[in-house]
C-alpha atoms as one frame of an Amber mdcrd trajectory, in Angstrom:
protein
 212.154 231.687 134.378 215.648 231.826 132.484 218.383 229.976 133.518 222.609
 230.208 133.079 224.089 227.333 133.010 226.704 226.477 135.125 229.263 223.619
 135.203 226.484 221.822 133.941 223.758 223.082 136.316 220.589 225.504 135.639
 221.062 228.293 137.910 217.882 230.405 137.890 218.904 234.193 136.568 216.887
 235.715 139.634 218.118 234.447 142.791 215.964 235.498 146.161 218.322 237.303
 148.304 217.254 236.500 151.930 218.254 240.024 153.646 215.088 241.764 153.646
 213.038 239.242 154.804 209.643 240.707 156.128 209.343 241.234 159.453 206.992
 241.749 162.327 207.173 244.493 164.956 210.261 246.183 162.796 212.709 244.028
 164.536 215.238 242.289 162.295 215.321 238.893 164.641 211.702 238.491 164.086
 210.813 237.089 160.145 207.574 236.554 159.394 207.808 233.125 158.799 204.195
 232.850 157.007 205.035 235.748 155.072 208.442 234.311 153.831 207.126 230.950
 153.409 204.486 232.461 150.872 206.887 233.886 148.415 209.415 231.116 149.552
 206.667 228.782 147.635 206.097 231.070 144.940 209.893 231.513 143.847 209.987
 227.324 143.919 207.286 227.055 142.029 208.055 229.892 139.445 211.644 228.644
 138.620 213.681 230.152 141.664 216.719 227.697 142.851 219.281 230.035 143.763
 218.175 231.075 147.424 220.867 234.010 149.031 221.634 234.281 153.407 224.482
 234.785 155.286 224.978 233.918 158.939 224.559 237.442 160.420 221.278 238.312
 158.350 218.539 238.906 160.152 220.547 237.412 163.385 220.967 234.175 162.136
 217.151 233.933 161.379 217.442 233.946 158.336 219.256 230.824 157.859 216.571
 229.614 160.183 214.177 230.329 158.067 215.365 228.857 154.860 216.570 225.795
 156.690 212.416 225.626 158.226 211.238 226.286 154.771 213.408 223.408 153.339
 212.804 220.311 155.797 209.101 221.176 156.177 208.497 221.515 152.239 210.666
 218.628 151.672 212.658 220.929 148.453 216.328 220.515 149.843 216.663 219.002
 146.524 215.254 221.419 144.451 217.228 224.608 145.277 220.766 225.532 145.929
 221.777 227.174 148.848 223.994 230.424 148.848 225.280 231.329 152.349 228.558
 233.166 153.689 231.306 232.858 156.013 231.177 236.018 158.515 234.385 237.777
 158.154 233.897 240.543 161.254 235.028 239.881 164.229 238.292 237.980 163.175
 240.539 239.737 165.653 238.134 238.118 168.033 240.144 234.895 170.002 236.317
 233.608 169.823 236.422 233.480 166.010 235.911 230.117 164.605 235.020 229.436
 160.879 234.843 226.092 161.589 232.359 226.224 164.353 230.590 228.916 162.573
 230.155 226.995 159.140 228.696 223.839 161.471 226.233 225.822 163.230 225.100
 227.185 159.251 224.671 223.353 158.564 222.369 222.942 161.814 220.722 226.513
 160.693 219.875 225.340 157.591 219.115 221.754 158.473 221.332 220.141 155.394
 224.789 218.314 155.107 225.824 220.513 152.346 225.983 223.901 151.486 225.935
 224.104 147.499 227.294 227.850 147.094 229.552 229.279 149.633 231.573 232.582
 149.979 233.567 234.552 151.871 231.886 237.344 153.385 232.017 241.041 152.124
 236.199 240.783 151.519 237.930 243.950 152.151 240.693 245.242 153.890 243.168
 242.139 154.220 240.419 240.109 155.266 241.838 237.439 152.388 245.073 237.446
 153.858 243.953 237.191 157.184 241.880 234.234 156.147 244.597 232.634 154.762
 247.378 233.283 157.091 245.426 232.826 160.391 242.710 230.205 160.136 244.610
 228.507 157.122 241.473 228.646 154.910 242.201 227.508 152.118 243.107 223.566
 152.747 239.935 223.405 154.842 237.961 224.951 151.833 239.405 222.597 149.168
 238.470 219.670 151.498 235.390 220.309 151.999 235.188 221.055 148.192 236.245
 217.732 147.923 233.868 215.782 150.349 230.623 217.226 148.639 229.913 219.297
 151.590 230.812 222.580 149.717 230.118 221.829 146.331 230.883 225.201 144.747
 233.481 228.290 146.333 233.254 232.101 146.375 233.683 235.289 147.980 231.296
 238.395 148.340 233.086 241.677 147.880 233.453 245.481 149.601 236.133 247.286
 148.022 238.694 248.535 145.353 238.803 247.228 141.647 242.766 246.377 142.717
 241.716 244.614 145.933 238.893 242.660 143.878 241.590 241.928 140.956 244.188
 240.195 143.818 241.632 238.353 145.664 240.189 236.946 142.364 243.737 235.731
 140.966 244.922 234.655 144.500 242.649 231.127 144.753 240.567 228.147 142.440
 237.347 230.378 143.089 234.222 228.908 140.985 232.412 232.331 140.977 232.037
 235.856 143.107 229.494 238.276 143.997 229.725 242.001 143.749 227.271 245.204
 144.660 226.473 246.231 140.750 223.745 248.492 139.894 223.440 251.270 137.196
 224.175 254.498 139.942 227.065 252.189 141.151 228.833 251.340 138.040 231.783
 252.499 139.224 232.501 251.733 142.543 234.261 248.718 144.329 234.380 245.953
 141.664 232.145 247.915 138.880 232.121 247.355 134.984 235.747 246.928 134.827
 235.680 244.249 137.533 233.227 242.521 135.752 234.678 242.607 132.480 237.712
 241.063 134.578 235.766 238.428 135.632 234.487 237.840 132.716 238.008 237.422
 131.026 238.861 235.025 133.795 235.843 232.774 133.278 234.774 233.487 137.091
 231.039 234.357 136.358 229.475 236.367 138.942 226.149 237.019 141.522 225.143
 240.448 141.080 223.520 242.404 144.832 221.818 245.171 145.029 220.812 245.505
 141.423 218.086 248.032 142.411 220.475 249.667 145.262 218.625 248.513 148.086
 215.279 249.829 146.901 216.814 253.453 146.425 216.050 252.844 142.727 212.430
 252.618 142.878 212.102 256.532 142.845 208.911 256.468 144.756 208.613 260.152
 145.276 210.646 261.797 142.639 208.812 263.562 140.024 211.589 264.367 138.064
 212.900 260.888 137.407 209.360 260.214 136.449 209.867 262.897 134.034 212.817
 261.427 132.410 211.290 258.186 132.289 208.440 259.620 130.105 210.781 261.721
 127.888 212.181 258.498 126.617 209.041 256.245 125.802 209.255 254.373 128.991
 206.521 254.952 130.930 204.975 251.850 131.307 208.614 250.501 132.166 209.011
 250.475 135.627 212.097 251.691 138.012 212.082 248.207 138.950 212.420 246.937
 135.322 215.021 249.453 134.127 217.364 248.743 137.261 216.514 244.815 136.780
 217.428 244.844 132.995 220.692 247.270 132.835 221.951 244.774 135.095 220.310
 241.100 133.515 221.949 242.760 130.311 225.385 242.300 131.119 227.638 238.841
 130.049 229.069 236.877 132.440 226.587 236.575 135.355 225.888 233.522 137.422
 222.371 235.041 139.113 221.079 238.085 139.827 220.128 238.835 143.806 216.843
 240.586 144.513 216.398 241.378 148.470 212.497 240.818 147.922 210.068 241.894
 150.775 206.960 241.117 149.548 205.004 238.984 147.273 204.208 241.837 144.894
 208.025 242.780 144.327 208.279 238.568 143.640 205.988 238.469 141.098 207.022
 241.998 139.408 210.576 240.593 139.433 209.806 237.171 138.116 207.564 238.740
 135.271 211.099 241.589 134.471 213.434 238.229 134.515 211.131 236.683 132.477
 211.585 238.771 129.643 215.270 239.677 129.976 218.287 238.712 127.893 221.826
 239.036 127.901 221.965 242.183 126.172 218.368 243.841 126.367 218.767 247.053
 127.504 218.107 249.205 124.824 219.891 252.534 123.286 216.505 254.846 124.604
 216.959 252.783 128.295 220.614 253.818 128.177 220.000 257.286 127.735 217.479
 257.546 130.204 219.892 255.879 132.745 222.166 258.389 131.410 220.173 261.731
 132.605 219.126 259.826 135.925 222.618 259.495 136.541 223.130 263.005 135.791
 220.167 263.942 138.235 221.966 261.959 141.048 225.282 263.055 140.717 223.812
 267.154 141.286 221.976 266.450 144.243 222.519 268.499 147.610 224.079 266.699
 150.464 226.194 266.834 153.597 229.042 267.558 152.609 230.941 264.993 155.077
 234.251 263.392 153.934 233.973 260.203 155.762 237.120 261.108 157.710 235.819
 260.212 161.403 237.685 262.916 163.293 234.699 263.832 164.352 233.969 260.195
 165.858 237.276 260.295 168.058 236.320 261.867 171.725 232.487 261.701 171.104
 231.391 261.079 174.655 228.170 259.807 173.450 229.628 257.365 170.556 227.463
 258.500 168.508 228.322 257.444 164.471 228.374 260.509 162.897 229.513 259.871
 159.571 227.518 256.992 159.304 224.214 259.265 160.267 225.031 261.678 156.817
 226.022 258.805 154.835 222.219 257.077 155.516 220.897 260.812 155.028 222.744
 261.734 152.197 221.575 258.472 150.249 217.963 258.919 151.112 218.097 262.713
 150.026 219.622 261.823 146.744 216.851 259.083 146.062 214.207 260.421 147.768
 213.650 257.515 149.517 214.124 257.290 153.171 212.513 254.056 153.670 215.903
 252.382 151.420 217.894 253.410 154.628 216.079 253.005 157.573 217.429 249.307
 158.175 221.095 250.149 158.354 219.835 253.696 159.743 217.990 251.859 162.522
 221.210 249.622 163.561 223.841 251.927 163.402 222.279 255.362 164.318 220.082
 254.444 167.461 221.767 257.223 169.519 221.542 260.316 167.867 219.240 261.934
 170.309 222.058 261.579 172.746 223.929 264.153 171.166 224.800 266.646 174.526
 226.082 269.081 172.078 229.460 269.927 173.541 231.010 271.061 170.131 233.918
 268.536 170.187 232.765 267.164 166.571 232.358 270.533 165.218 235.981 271.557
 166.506 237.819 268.257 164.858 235.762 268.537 161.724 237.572 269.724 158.766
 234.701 270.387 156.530 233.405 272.882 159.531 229.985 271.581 159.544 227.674
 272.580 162.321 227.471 268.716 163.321 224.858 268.930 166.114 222.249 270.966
 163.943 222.576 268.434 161.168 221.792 265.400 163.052 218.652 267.434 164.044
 218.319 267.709 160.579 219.139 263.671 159.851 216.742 262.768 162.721 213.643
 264.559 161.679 214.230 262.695 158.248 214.662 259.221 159.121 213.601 258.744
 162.642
């Protein structure tokens, strides 16, 4: 295993991102705990001491599970724990970040919490934060006690919106969605550069897009592959090195869901430097890019008129977002957990045109959630 340091520290440069734990009976509130605990063992024992929840993951099991793992293995401390603040639900006269960041401590079964952020910022989520729940003062207190030890925010927006929130506060690092299709979205290679240039180094998530970078059954990214000498390179590899070659990283996340993908991704870290990727891997991210960025799709605008009035609720731009991604990467099985949560209803569709009327785009709504259904259902 390589390591980064960090104020000191040895933070492993694969963390295990707890998200997509294995389950049993493909519900999300039911880890596998022998499973987990397997590759929970094998990531201690290979080097792994960054470990990655949140309190809504897998319903709060999640935390459960790593705090389990922890107290029965007696390895609280030998691994740093990387959990989040839940910033939905703040309009909510319920919502409590103090009360929610105890119950994480009884989750997890520890008096300290080594690396914690703010959940998925966007919107004005900081200024919310700030404004309503005064956050900061209780942050730098805890900070101060030892029972935070290190502060940060995960992020879900704009390069602007990521530029504010990262001059606005003390933070010690961040954590952005980075991968080589998504270069330039939310934060992307100019937020990073930012970053960098600020000294705030950075957890990189979804480095192989959720999975959808695999390319399990897509011959012609195969094809490209070979065309440029790297055939015995895997998907996994290439995704795993474009990002483990950039400067300024705290950790790379890996949402690992088997013992296979733990070992693969060990063995990739293993042999990954700042600045690896090579001139032939860049051009053959180059043409899959190209490959992407042609592919058919739904042509939905994200606009949600066609939401407004649905008598059955049903998410509709949500349903060709999760299609349109699994088209485009050939890989259904990349959506079918946020598919599975948001999109339960489809079949309820009555038909009564009211979508296709408020659409803009004119799509024939009701066919194509036929068409969504018999592709990820």
């Amino acid at each position: 295993m390589q390591y980064q340091d960090f104020r000191g520290e040895r933070i492993s440069r694969l963390g295990f991102g707890m998200m997509r734990l294995p389950v049993t009976g493909g519900d999300q509130a039911s880890v596998d705990y022998r499973k987990v605990e397997e590759m929970f063992l094998y990531a201690v024992e290979h080097g792994i001491n960054y470990f990655d929840t949140a309190y809504p993951y897998h319903e709060g099991e999640s935390e459960r599970t790593l705090g389990r793992l922890l107290d029965e293995h007696h390895l609280r401390g030998e691994v740093n724990i990387a959990t989040k603040l839940f910033t939905l639900g703040m309009e909510k006269p319920e919502y409590d970040p103090r009360k929610m960041f105890a119950e994480q401590l009884y989750r997890l079964r520890t008096d300290h919490v080594d690396f914690y952020l703010m959940h998925g910022l966007h919107g004005d989520q900081w200024e919310t934060l700030k404004t309503r729940f005064d956050i900061i003062p209780w942050l730098d207190s805890l900070r101060r006690e030892g029972i935070i030890r290190h502060i940060g925010f995960s992020f879900h927006d704009e390069l602007p919106k990521f530029k504010a929130i990262l001059d606005d506060y003390d933070w010690e690092f961040a954590q952005i969605q980075y991968n080589y299709a998504d270069h330039r979205i939310q934060a992307g290679d100019e937020g990073i550069a930012y970053a960098r240039q600020k000294g705030v180094p950075l957890t990189i998530m979804e480095p192989l897009k959720g999975g959808s970078l695999i390319f399990p059954d897509y011959p012609e990214m195969d094809e490209i592959r070979r065309k440029h000498g790297l055939a015995k390179e895997s998907f996994a590899e290439l995704g795993l090195r474009y990002v483990l070659s950039q400067e300024g990283l705290l950790t790379v996340l890996s949402g690992m869901s088997t013992i296979g993908q733990m070992k693969e991704n060990i063995d990739i870290v293993s042999r990954a430097e700042t600045g690896c990727f090579t001139g032939e891997e860049q051009a053959c991210v180059e043409e899959i890019r190209e490959v992407l960025r042609q592919a058919d799709a739904i042509p939905c605008t994200g606009c949600k008129y066609c939401v407004d009035g649905c008598p059955q609720n049903i998410a509709i731009p949500d349903a060709f977002r999760f299609y349109n991604e699994a088209k485009r990467y050939h890989n259904p099985a990349s959506q079918k957990r946020g598919y599975d949560r948001s999109c339960s209803n489809l079949a309820d569709c009555v038909e009564c045109g009211q979508c296709e009327e408020a659409c803009p785009q004119h799509l024939e709504i009701p066919a194509l959630l036929k068409t969504v259904r018999a592709y990820l259902d």
